[in-house]
N, C-alpha and C positions, 0 to 999 in steps of 0.2 A: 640454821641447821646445816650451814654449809660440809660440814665433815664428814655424812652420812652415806653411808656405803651400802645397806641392805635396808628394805621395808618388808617387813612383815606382814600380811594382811589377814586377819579372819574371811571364812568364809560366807555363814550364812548368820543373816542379818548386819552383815558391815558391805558386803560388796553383792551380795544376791536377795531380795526379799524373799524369806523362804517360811515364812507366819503362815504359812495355808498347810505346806508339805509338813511342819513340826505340830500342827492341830492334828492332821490326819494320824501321824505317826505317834503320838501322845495316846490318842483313841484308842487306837490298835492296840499299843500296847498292855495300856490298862483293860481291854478285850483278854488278852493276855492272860492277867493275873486276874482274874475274876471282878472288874470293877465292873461299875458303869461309864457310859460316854456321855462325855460333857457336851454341852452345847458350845459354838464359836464365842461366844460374846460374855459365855464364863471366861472359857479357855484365856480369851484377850486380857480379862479383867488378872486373872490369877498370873498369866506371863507378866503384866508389865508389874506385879507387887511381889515377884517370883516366889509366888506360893505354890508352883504346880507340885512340889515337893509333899509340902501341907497337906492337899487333899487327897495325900493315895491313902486316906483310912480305910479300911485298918490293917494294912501294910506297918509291917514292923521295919525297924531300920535298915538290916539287912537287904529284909526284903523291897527295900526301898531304891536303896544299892545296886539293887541286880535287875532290876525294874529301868534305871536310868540307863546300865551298860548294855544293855538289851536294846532301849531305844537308839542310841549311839551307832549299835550295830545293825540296825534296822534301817538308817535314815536315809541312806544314799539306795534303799532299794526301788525307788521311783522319781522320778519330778512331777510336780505337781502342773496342772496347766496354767495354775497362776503363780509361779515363779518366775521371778524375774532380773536381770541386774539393776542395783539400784540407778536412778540417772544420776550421769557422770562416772561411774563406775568404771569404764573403757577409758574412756579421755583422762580418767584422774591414773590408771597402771601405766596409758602412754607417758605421759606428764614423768613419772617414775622412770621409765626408762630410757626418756630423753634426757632422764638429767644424769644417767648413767649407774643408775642404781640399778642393784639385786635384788626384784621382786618374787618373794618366795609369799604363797599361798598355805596358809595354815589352819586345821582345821578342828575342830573336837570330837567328830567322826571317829568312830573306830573301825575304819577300812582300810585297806590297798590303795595305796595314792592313785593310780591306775581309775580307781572308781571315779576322784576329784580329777581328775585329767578328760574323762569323756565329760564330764558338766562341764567344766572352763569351755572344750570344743563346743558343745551346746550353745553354753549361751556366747560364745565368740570369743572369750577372752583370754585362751591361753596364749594367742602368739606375746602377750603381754608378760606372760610368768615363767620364770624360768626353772621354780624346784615347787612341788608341793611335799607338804609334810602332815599326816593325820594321828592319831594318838596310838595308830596300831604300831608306831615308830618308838613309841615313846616306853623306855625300862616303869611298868608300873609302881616301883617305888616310888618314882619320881612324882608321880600324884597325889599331892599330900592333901589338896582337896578335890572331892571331883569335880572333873574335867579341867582341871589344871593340866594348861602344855608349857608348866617349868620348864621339864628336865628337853623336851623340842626346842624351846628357846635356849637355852643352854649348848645343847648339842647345835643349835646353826651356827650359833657364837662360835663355839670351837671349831667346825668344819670350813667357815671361810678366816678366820683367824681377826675376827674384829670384834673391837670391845663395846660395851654396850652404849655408850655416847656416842658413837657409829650406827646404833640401830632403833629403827621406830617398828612399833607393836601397834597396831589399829585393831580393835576389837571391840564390841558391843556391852561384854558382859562382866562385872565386877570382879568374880574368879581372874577373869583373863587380864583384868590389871592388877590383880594381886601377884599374875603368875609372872607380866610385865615388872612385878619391880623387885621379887628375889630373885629374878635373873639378871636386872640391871641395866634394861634395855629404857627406851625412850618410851612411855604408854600414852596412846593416846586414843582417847574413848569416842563413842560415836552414838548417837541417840537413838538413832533408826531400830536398834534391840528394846528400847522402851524402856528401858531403864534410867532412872535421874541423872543430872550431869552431880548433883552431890553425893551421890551413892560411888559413881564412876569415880568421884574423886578423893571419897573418902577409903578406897580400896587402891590408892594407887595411880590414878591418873593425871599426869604431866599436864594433858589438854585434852578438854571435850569440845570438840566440834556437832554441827546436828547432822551430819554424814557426809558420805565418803567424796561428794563433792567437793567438799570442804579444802579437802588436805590439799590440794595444791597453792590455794591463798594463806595458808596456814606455814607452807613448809618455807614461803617465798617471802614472809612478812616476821617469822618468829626467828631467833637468834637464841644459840645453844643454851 
C-alpha cells in the first residue's frame, strides 16, 4: 500500500472501547421512548448479532429511526469511566504519521467535531490526528442507510484531491464497509466491534484484522 496518502479511522470501537458508554446510552434512550432497560450481558449478546434494532418492540420503523438519531446525538454527552483506547491505538496513529499520512478521525456521531476533539485530548491522541469529521457534516441525503458516512468519505476524497486507492477506511461495523466501497476507498474491517470478519467481508471489506493493532503489520506486509 505504498501509494497511500490519507487513513481514515472510526471512532468508537475501532480506536476507543466505548461497549460500556453505548449500553449506558442504549438504556437511556430506550428510557426515552418508553421501553425497558436491558441488562449488560443482553445488551452484549444483541450488539455482537446486531439485533439492538430488533428489540425496540414495539417501536414502529419510524420510530425506530428517530430512536437511533437521538442516540447518535446523545453519545458524546459523557465518557464512561471504563472507556478507553484500545492497545496500540497511539503507536498504531504514530505509525500513520510517520509514514506521512493524513490521519483524519471519523465518526457516526452526530455532533460538532469540537465534541470528538476534547475525547482525542482525553484520551491523548489528537496530536496524532489532524481533521475530524462526524455525521453532523455530512448532506443527509447522503445516508442511504443509517449511519452510513458515504457522502464524509466522499467529501475527504474531494477536499484533499485523492482517489480512493490512496485511501484506507478502518471501521468496526458492516454499514461502514458498505459506506467504504461506494465511495471507493480501501476498507478494512476490525473485530474489536464484534462483528464476524465474514459479515465485515461480505459488506465490503478488503481486509479484517482483529484490531487496530494490527494495521501497521498489515500496511507494511500487504501490496495494493
Amino acid at each position: 500500500m505504498s501509494k497511500l496518502k490519507i487513513a481514515i479511522l472510526d471512532l468508537d470501537m475501532t480506536l476507543v472501547n466505548t461497549i460500556y458508554r453505548f449500553y449506558i446510552v442504549y438504556n437511556r434512550v430506550r428510557k426515552n421512548f418508553g421501553l425497558y432497560e436491558i441488562g449488560f450481558k443482553e445488551f452484549v449478546e444483541n450488539f455482537k448479532e446486531d439485533r439492538l434494532t430488533e428489540i425496540l418492540n414495539p417501536l414502529s420503523e419510524s420510530e425506530r429511526e428517530h430512536f437511533w438519531k437521538k442516540f447518535r446525538r446523545t453519545y458524546s454527552g459523557f465518557i464512561s469511566p471504563y472507556d478507553r483506547p484500545y492497545c496500540g491505538a497511539k503507536e498504531t496513529l504514530r505509525y500513520l504519521k510517520g509514514k506521512g499520512l493524513s490521519v483524519i478521525v471519523s465518526t457516526g456521531r452526530e455532533t460538532e467535531p469540537e465534541e470528538i476533539w476534547k475525547e482525542l485530548r482525553h484520551f491523548k491522541l489528537n496530536p496524532y490526528v489532524d481533521e475530524v469529521y462526524t455525521l453532523a457534516q455530512q448532506d443527509p441525503s447522503e445516508e442511504d442507510l443509517l449511519f452510513s458516512r458515504k457522502g464524509i468519505l466522499s467529501l475527504i476524497l474531494r477536499k484533499h484531491q485523492v482517489s480512493g486507492d490512496e485511501t484506507i477506511f478502518v471501521a468496526d461495523y458492516w454499514v461502514d464497509m458498505e459506506a467504504g466501497r461506494k465511495a471507493g476507498v480501501i476498507t478494512i474491517g476490525v473485530l474489536t466491534g464484534l462483528k464476524s470478519e465474514e459479515l465485515l467481508k461480505a459488506h465490503g471489506a478488503h481486509y479484517v484484522i482483529k484490531g487496530i493493532w494490527e494495521l501497521p503489520n498489515l500496511l507494511s506486509n500487504v501490496s495494493p
